[in-house]
Each structure stands twice: as C-alpha cells, then as structure tokens.
C-alpha positions as CSV (number, residue, x, y, z in Angstrom):
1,X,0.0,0.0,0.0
2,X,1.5,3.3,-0.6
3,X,2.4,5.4,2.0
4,X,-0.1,8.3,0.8
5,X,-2.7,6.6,1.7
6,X,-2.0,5.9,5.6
7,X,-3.3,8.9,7.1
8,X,-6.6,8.9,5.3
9,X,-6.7,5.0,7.4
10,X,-8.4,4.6,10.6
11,X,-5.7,4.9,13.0
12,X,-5.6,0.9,14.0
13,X,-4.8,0.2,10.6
14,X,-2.3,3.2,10.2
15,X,-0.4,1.4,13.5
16,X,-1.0,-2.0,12.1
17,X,1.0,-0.3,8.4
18,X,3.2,1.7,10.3
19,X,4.6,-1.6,12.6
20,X,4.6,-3.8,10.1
21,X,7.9,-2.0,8.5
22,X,9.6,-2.0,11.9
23,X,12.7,-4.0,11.9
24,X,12.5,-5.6,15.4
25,X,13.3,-4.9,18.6
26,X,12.8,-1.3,18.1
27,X,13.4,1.3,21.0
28,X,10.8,4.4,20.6
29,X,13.2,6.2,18.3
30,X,12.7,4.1,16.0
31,X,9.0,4.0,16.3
32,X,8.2,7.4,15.5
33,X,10.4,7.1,13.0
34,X,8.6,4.6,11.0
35,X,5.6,6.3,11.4
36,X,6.5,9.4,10.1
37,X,8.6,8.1,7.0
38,X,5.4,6.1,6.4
39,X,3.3,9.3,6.7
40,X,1.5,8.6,9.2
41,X,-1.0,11.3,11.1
42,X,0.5,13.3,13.7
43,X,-2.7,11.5,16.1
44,X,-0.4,8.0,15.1
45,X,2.8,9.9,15.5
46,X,2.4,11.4,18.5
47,X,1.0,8.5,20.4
48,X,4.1,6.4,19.5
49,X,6.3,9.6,20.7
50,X,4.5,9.5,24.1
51,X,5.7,6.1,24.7
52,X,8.1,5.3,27.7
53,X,11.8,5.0,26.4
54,X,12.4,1.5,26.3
55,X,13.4,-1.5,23.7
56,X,9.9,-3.4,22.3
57,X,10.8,-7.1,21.0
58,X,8.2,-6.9,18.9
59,X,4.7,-5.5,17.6
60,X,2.3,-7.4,20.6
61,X,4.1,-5.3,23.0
62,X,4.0,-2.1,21.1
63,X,0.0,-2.9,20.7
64,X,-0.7,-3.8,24.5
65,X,0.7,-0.6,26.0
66,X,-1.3,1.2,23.0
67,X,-4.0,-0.8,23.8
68,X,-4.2,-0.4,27.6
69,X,-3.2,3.2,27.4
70,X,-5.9,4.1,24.5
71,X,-8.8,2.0,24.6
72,X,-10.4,-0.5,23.3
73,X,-10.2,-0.2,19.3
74,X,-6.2,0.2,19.5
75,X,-3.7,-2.2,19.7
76,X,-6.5,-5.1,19.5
C-alpha cells in the first residue's frame, strides 16, 4: 500500500502499516520514525512519541501498552 494513503486509514490500521515496517526490537526512536517516514497522522505519530523510552521485541508489545493506554479499538 503506498504510504499516501495511511493517514486517510483509521488509526488501527495506520499502526497495524506503520509496525509492520519495523525492523524488530525497536526502541521508541525508532517507532516514531517509521511512522513518520510512512506518513502517518500526527494523532499516530504522536502516540508512539508519548511512549516510555524502552526497547519493544516486537509488535504485541507495542500494541498492548497502545492498547491499555488508548482503549479498546487500538492495539487489539
């Protein structure tokens, strides 16, 4: 999919784009990094950037602390 069409997705599916090109384990760096070279909204962005600074091993652990920080809808 290209990348011009993420931030007219609902926001799961930009997250579910956006970590799918994330070379694993990622730090939160590297997060909003992805997201923004994949154009992803500043709502996306900016959620990933609020993250604590830590390594993730992988996409279930970005998704629960997205998850149990947003709602149900995210990270599901």
């Amino acid at each position: 999919m290209p990348a011009s069409r993420i931030p007219d997705e609902p926001i799961d599916l930009q997250f579910t784009d956006v970590l799918r090109e994330v070379r694993w384990p990622a730090n939160k760096d590297d997060l909003v990094a992805a997201a923004r070279n994949a154009g992803a909204s500043n709502e996306v962005v900016g959620i990933l950037d609020g993250m604590p600074e830590q390594d993730y091993v992988d996409v279930a652990s970005v998704t629960r602390l997205i998850g149990s920080n947003y709602g149900p809808g995210l990270g599901s």
